[in-house]
C-alpha positions as CSV (number, residue, x, y, z in Angstrom):
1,X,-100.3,-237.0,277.9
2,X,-104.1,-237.2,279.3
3,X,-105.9,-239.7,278.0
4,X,-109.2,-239.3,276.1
5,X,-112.0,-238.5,277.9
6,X,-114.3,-241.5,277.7
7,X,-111.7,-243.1,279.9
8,X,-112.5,-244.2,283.9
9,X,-113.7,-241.2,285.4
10,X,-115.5,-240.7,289.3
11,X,-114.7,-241.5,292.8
12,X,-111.3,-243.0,293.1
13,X,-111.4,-246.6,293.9
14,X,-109.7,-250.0,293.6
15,X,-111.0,-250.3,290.1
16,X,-110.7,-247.2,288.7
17,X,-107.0,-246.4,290.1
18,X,-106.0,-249.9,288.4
19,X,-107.8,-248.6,285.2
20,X,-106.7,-245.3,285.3
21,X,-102.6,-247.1,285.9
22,X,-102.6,-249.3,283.3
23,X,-104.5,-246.4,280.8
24,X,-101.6,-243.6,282.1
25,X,-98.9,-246.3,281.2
26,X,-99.7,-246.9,277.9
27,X,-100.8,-243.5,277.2
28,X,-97.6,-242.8,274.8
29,X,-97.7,-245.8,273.3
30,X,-100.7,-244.4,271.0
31,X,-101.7,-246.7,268.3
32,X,-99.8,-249.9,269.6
33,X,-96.1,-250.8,269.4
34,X,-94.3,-252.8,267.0
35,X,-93.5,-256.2,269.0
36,X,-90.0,-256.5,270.2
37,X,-90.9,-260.2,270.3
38,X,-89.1,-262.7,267.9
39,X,-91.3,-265.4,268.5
40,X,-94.6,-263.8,267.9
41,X,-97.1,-264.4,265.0
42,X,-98.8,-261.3,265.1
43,X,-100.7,-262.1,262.0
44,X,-102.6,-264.5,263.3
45,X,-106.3,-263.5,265.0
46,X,-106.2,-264.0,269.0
47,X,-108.3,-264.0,272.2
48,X,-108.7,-265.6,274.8
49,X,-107.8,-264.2,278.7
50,X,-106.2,-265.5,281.6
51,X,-104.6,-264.9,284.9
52,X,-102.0,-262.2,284.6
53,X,-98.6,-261.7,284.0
54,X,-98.0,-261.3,287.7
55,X,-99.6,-263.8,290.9
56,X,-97.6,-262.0,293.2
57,X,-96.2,-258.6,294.7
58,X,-92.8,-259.1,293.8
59,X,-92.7,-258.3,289.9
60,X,-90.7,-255.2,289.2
61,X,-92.3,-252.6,287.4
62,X,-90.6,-251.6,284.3
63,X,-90.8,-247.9,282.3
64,X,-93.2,-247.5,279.6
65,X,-91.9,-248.8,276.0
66,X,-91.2,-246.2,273.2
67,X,-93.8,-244.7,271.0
68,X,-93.4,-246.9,267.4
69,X,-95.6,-247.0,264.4
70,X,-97.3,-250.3,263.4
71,X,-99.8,-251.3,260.2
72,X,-103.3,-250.6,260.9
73,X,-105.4,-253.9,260.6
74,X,-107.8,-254.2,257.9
75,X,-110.3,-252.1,257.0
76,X,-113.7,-252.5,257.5
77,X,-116.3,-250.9,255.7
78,X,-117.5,-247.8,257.0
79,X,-121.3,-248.5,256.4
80,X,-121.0,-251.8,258.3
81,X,-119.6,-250.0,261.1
82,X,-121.8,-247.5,261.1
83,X,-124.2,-250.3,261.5
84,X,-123.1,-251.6,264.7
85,X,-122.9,-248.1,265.8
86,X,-126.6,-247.8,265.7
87,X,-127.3,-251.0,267.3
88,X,-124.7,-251.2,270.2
89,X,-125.9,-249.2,273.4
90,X,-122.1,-249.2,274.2
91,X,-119.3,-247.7,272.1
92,X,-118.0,-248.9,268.9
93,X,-114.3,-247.6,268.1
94,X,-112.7,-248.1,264.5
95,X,-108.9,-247.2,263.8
96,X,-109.8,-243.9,262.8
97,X,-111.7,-242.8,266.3
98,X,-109.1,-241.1,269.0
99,X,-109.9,-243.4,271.6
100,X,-109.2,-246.5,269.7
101,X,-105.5,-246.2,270.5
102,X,-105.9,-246.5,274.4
103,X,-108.7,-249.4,274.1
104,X,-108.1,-253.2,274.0
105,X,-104.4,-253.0,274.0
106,X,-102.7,-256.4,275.8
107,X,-100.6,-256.3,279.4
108,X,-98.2,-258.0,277.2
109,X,-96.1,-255.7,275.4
110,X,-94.6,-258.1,272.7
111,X,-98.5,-258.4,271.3
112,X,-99.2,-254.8,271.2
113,X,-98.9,-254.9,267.0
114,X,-101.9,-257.1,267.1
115,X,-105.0,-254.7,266.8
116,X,-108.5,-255.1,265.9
117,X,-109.7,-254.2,262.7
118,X,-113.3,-252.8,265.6
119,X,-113.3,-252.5,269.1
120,X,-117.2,-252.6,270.7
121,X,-117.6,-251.7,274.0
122,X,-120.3,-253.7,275.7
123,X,-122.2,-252.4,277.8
124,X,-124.5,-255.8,278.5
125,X,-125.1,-258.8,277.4
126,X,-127.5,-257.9,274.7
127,X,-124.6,-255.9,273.6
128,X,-122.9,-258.9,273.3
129,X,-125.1,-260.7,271.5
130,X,-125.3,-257.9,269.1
131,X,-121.7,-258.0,268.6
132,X,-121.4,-261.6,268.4
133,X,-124.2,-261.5,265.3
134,X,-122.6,-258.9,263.8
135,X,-118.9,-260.1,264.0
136,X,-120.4,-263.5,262.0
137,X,-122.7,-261.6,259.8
138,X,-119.2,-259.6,258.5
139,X,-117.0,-262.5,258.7
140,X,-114.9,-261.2,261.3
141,X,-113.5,-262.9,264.3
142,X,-114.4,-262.6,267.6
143,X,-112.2,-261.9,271.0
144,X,-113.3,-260.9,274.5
145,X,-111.3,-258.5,276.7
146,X,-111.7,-258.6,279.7
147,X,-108.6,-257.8,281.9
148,X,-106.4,-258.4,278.9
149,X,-103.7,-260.0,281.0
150,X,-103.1,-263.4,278.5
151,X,-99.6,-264.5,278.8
152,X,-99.7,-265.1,275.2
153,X,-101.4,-261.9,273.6
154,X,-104.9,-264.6,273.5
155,X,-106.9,-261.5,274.1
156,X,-106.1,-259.6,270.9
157,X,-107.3,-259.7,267.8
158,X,-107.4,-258.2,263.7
159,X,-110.9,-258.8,263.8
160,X,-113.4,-257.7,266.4
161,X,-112.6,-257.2,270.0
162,X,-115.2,-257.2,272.7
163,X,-114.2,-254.9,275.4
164,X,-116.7,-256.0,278.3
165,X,-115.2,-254.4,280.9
166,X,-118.4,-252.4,281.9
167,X,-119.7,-255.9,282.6
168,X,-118.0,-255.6,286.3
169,X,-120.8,-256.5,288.9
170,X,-120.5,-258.7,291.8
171,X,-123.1,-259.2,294.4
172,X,-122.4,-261.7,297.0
173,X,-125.8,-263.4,298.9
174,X,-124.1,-263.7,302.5
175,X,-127.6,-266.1,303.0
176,X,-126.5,-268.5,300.9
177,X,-122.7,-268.3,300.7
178,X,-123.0,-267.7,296.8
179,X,-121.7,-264.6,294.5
180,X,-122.8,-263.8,291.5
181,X,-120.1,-262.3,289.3
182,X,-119.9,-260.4,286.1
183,X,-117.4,-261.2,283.0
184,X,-115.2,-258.7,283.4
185,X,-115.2,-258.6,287.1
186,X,-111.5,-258.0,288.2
187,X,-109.8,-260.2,291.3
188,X,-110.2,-256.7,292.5
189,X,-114.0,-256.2,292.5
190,X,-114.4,-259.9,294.0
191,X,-112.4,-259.0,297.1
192,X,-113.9,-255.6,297.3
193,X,-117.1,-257.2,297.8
194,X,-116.0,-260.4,300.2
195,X,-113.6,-258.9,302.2
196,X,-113.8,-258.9,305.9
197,X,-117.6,-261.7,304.9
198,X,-117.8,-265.2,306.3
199,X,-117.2,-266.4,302.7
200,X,-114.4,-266.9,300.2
201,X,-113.8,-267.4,297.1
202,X,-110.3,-268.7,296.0
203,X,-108.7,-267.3,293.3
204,X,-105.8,-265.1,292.0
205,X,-104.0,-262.1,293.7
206,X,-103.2,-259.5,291.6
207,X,-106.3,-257.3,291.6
208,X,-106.7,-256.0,287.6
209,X,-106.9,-259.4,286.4
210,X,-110.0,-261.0,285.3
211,X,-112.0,-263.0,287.2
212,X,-113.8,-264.9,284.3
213,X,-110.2,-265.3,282.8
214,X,-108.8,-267.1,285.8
215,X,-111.7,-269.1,286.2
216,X,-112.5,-270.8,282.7
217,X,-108.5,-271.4,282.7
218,X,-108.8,-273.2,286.2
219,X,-108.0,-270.6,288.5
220,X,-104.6,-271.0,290.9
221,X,-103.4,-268.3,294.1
222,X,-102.5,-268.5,297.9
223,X,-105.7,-269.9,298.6
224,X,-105.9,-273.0,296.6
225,X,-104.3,-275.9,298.4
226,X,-107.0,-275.5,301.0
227,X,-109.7,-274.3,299.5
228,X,-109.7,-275.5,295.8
229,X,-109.6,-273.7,292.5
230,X,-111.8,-270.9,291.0
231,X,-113.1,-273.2,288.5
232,X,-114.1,-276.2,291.2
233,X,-116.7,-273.6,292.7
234,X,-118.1,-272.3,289.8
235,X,-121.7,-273.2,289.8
236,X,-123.3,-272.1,286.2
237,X,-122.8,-269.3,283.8
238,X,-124.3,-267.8,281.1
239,X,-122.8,-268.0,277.6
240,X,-123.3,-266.3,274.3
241,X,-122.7,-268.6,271.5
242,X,-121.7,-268.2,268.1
243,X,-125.0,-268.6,266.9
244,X,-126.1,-265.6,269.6
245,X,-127.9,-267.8,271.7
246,X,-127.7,-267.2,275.0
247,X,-127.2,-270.3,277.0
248,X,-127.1,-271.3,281.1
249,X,-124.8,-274.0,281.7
250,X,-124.5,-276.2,284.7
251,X,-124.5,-279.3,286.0
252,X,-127.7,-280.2,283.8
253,X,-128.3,-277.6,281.4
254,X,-125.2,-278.0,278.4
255,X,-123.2,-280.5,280.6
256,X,-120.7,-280.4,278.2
257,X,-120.2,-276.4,277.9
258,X,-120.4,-276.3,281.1
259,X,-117.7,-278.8,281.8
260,X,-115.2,-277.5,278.9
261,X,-116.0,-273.8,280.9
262,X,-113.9,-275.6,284.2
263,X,-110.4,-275.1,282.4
264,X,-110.8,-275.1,279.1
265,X,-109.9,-271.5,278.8
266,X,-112.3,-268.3,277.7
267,X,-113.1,-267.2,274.0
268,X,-113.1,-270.6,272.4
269,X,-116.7,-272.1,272.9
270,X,-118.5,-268.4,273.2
271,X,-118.4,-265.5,274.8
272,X,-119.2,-266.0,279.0
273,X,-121.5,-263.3,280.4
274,X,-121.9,-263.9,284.0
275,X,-120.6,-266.6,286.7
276,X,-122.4,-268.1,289.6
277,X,-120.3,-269.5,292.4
278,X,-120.6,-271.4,295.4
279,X,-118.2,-269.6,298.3
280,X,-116.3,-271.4,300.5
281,X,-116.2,-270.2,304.3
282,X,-113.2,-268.1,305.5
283,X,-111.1,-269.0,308.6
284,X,-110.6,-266.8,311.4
285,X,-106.8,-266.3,311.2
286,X,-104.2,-268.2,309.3
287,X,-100.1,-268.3,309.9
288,X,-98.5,-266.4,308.0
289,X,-94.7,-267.0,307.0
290,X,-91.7,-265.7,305.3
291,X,-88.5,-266.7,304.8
292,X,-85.5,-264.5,303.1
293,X,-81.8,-266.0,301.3
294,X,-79.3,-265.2,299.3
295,X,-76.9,-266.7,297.5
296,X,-77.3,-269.5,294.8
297,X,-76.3,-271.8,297.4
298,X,-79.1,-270.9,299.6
299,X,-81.7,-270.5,296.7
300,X,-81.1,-274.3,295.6
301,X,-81.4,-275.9,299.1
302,X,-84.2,-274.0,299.8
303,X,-86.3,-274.8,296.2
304,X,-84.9,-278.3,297.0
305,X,-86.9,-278.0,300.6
306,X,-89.8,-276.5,299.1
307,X,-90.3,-279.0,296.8
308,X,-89.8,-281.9,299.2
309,X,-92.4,-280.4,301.7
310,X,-95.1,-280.1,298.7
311,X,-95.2,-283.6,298.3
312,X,-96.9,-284.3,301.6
313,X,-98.3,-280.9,302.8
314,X,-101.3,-280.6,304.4
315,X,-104.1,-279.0,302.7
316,X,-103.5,-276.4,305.3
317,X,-99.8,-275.6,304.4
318,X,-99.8,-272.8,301.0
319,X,-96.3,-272.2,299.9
320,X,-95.0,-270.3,297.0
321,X,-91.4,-269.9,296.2
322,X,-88.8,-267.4,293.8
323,X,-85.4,-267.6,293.3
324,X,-84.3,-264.2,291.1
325,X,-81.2,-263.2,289.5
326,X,-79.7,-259.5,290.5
327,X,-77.6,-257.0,289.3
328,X,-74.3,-258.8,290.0
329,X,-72.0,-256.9,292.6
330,X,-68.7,-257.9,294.3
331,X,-69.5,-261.7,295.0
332,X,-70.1,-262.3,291.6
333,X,-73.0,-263.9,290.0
334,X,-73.8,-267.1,292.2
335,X,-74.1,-264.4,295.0
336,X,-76.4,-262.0,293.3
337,X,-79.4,-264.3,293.5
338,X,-82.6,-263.1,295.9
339,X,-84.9,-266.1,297.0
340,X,-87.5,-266.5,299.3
341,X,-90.3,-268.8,300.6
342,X,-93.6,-267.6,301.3
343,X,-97.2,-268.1,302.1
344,X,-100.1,-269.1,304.7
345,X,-101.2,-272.2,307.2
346,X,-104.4,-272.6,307.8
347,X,-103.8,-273.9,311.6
348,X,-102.1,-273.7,314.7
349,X,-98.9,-271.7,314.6
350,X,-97.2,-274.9,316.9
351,X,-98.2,-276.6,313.4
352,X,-96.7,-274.3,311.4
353,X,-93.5,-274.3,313.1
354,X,-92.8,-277.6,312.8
355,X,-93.9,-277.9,309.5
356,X,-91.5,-275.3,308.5
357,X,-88.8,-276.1,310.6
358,X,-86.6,-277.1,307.1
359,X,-86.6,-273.5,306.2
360,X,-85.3,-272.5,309.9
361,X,-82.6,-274.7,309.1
362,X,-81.3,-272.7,306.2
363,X,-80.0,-269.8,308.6
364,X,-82.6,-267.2,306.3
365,X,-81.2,-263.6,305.7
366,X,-85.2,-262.8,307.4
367,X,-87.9,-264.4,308.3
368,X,-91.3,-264.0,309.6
369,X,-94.3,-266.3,311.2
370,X,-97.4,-264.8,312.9
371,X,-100.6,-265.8,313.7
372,X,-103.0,-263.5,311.7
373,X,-106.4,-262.4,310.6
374,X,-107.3,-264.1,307.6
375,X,-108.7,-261.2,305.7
376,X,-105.7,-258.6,306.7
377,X,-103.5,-261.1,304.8
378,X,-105.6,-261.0,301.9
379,X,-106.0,-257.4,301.6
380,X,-103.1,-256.1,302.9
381,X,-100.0,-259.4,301.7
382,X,-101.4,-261.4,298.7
383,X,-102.6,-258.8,296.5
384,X,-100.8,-257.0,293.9
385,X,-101.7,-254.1,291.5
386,X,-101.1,-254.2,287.4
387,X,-97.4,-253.6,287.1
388,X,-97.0,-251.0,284.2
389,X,-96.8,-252.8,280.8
390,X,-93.8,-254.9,279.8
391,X,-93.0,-257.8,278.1
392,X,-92.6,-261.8,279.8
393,X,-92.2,-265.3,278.5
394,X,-93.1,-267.4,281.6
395,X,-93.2,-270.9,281.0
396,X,-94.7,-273.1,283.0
397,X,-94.3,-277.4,283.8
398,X,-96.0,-279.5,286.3
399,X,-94.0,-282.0,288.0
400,X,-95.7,-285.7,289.4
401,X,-92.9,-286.3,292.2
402,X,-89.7,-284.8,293.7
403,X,-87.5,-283.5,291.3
404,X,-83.8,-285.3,291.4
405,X,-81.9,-283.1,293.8
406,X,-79.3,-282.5,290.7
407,X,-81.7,-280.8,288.4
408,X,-82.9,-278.6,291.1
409,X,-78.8,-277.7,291.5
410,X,-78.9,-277.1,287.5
411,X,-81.4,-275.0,287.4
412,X,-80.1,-272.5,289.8
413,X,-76.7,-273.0,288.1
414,X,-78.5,-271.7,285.3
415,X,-80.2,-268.6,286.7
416,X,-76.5,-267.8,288.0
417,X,-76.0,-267.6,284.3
418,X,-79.1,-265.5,283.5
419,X,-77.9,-263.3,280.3
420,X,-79.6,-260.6,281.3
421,X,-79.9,-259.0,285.2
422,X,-81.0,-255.7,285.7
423,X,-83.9,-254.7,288.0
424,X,-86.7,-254.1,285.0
425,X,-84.7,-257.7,282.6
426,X,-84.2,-260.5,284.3
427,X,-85.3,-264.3,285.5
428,X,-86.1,-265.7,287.9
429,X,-87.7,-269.3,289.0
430,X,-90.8,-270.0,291.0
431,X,-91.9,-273.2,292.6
432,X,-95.4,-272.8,293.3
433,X,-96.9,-275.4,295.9
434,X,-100.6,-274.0,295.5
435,X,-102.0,-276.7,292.7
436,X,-101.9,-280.2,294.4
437,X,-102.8,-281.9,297.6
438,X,-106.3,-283.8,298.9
439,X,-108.1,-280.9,298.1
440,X,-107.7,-280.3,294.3
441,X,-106.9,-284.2,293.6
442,X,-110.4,-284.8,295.0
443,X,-111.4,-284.0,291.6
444,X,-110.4,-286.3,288.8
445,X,-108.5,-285.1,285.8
446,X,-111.0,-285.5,283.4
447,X,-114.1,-284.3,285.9
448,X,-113.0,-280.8,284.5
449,X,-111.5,-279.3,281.6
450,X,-108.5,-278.5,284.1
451,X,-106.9,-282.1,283.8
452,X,-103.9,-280.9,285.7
453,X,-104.6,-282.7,289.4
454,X,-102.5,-285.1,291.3
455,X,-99.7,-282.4,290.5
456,X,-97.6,-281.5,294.0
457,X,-95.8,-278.2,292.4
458,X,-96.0,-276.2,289.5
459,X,-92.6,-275.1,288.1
460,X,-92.5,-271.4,286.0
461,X,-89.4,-270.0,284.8
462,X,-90.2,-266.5,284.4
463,X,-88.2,-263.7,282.4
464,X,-89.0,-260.1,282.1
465,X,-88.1,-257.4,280.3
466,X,-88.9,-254.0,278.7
467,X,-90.6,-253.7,275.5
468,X,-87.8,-250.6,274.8
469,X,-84.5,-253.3,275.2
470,X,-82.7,-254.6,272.0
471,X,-84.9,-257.3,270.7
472,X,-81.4,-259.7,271.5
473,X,-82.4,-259.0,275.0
474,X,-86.1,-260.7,274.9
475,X,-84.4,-263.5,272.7
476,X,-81.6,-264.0,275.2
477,X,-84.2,-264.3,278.1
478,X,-86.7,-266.4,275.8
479,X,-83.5,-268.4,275.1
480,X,-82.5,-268.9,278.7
481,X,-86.6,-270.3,279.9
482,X,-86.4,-272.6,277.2
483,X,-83.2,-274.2,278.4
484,X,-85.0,-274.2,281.9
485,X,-87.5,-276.3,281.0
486,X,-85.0,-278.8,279.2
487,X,-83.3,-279.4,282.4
488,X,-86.7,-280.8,283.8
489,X,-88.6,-282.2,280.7
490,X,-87.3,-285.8,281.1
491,X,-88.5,-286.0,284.8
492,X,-91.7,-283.9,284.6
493,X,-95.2,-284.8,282.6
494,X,-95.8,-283.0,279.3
495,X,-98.1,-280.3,280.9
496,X,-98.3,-276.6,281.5
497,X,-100.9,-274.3,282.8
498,X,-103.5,-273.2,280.6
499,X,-103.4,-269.8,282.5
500,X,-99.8,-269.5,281.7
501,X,-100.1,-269.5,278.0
502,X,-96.7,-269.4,275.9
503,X,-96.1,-269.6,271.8
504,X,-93.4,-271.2,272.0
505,X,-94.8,-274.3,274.1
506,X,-94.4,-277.4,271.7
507,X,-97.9,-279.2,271.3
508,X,-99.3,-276.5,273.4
509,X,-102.9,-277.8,273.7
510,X,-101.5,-281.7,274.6
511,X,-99.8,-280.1,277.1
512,X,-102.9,-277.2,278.4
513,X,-105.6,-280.0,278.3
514,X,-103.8,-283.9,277.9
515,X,-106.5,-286.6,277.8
516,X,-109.0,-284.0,277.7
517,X,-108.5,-282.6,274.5
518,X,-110.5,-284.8,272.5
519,X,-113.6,-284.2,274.5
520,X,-112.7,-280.4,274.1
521,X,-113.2,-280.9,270.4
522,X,-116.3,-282.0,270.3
523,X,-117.8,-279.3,272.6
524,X,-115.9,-277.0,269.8
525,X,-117.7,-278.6,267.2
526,X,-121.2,-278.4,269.0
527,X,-120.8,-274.7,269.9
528,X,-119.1,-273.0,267.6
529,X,-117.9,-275.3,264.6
530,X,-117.6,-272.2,262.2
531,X,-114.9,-271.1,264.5
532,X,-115.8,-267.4,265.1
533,X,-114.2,-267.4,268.6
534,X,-110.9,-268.4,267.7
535,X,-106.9,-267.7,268.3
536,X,-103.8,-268.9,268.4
537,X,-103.8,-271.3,271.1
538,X,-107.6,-272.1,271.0
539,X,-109.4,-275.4,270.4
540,X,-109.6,-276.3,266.9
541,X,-112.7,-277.5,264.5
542,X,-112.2,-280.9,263.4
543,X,-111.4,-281.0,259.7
């Protein structure tokens, strides 16, 4: 089926092929799914946006779900419609209008019965604005969508949904090291437009996630350990507010916004239109490393290894870490498990050897170290495109010190028990190294929304599966990552990444924003205390 013809047309690049992918794949889905999800509330209003469902190449890339009818959201009057129609320079889309179905709809298939009563397609900020007045003036609820790659199904919505995606530019000022980025901007345009410069800016690797996303929830990738995250280089940006006020904030104009807009995740306090970051300068060359095992055996010392090594790495050292159950075959389940370690140094390779000389010791199936440039890595290693839409449950946990060797041993015990292990279902375990170290604990927790710092590895437990499986197969996986997280939550801090949103997190904002969610509040209540950006997972108005 070809999609409708307002979709991405013109010269075929980065953006337009990831458009054009993720529009081709959910071409038969029509008018949205019904969720295969047993945990989801799709009744309730959602935004929000965030990194997405996939940091790194490795995700398998399911089939398209089913076709499957679902209740159309509320109606809203025609004349108001017609209304915005005559004030938006961009497009306004109602259930009724035939590209409505291919519009708006989330990454996350288990949210894809959550549509929006009207879509507006912004072409600007004054578009926004016009929306945003509107939305109030009709007592609907506002979300943005940007990349639409929430965890959680945060950037959908029954009321109105802001598609901004035309809102893509990014100019970098090679003068000043600085980059000026629009709010739909993708990880995509932003390397477009500093690869193979002087200057970086770290942030997340696959490429049709949103850059505004990943930085108002804090911002995490390869680059981070060295250099930072998103949100500590973000400079000012410009936000519509619930009133439609337009407002800078920075480091003296609205403090406060400014500070909640550093981790306290996107569509909650208003609408952001544009960002303005500092860059940070790119190194030559970095090492690059890989290390391949099998076996649960294998998978546990080397998790184990990984997170020993993360809790004195040098800033330089970037390591990221899986562990995934397979199809089992002749050695049984404990043998059908692929891991691997992976990532960069930013130093000498002599350095790098020694540093990973743990790994060597495992007797890996492969490995890999070479010295080389810093920006073929990037391009050519890191990144990752959309994988076609499917459904996931990550969960995420941050831990304060080395996990006892025995729950490290129990959680791969339990991934050799994965329910579910085909090559489009499954789970698997990452240990990411990429969120502590000098660097990011040069910051204090409460200096940013993002209170997460002092944090040497960030646990995820992450099942997948296709939107088209028996519902008992999501439950079965959901099922399995919450008994993942039970075998660390005695030994690890109530927290989990704001960017890793989940519904079935218990005290979800305590854990997204700990000693900061008070102050959170009260920038809530100073920006938008009528609540018109609001979802599932977002701050709340004091009562």
């Amino acid at each position: 089926m070809t999609p409708p013809p307002d979709l991405p047309t013109g010269p075929l690049n980065r953006r337009r092929a990831l458009q054009l992918g993720a529009a081709g794949a959910v071409a038969g889905l029509l008018a949205a799914c019904t969720s295969t999800d047993p945990s989801s509330s799709a009744s309730t209003p959602a935004t929000g946006g965030s990194a997405g469902p996939s940091a790194d190449p490795e995700w398998r890339t399911p089939t398209p779900p089913p076709t499957s009818a679902t209740a159309a959201p509320d109606p809203v009057p025609a004349g108001a419609i017609q209304d915005l129609r005559s004030r938006l320079r961009g497009n306004v889309l109602s259930p009724l209008d035939a590209n409505y179905p291919f519009t708006g709809l989330s990454s996350n298939t288990r949210y894809l019965d959550v549509r929006p009563a009207v879509i507006a397609r912004c072409k600007d900020e004054a578009d926004v604005v016009t929306a945003v007045n509107w939305a109030r003036d009709n007592g609907l609820p506002v979300a943005p969508y940007g990349g639409g790659h929430s965890y959680a199904g945060l950037s959908t919505t029954a009321g109105l949904l802001l598609d901004i995606g035309a809102m893509n530019d990014v100019t970098v000022d090679l003068a000043s090291g600085t980059a000026s980025v629009g709010a739909a901007a993708l990880n995509g345009d932003v390397l477009d437009k500093t690869i193979n410069t002087p200057f970086l800016l770290p942030g997340g690797t696959c490429l049709g996630v949103g850059t505004g996303g990943l930085v108002l929830g804090g911002g995490i990738g390869y680059n981070t350990h060295w250099a930072g995250l998103t949100c500590d280089h973000l400079t000012s940006t410009r936000v519509v507010l619930a009133s439609g006020d337009v407002v800078d904030a920075d480091g003296s104009q609205h403090p406060d916004l400014f500070w909640a807009c550093r981790g306290g995740t996107g569509g909650t306090f208003g609408l952001n239109t544009s960002f303005e970051f500092q860059l940070v300068p790119a190194p030559p060359t970095v090492v690059y490393f890989r290390y391949d095992y099998r076996g649960a055996d294998a998978a546990t010392a080397m998790l184990a290894a990984v997170d020993t090594l993360s809790q004195t790495a040098p800033a330089g050292l970037n390591l990221s870490s899986s562990a995934q159950a397979t199809p089992v075959g002749d050695g049984g389940p404990r043998e059908a498990i692929d891991a691997f370690v992976r990532g960069q140094y930013v130093g000498p390779v002599d350095e790098a050897r020694d540093l990973l000389a743990p790994f060597v010791a495992l007797s890996p199936a492969k490995s890999a170290l070479q010295e080389r440039p810093f920006w073929e890595v990037q391009q050519q290693v890191w990144p990752s495109a959309n994988p076609a839409p499917h459904s996931w449950g990550d969960w995420s946990r941050y831990t304060r010190a080395a996990l006892p060797q025995d729950r490290v041993a129990k959680m791969v015990d339990l991934l050799a028990q994965c329910p579910v292990r085909t090559d489009t279902a499954n789970g698997a375990l990452w240990f990411l190294g990429w969120v502590g170290g000098d660097v990011v604990g040069k910051v204090g927790r409460t200096d940013t929304a993002y209170v997460h710092r002092g944090s040497p590895l960030l646990l995820r437990p992450t099942p997948v599966w296709e939107t088209s499986d028996p519902p008992s197969v999501g439950q079965d996986l959901l099922d399995w990552t919450a008994a993942q997280i039970a075998i660390v939550a005695d030994v690890t801090p109530d927290e989990s990444y704001q960017n890793f949103p989940n519904r079935l997190i218990p005290n979800p904002l305590q854990q997204y924003f700990g000693e900061n969610l008070d102050r959170l509040i009260e920038v809530k209540a100073a920006y938008d205390p009528a609540n018109l950006f609001t979802n599932e997972q977002g701050i709340p108005v004091r009562s």
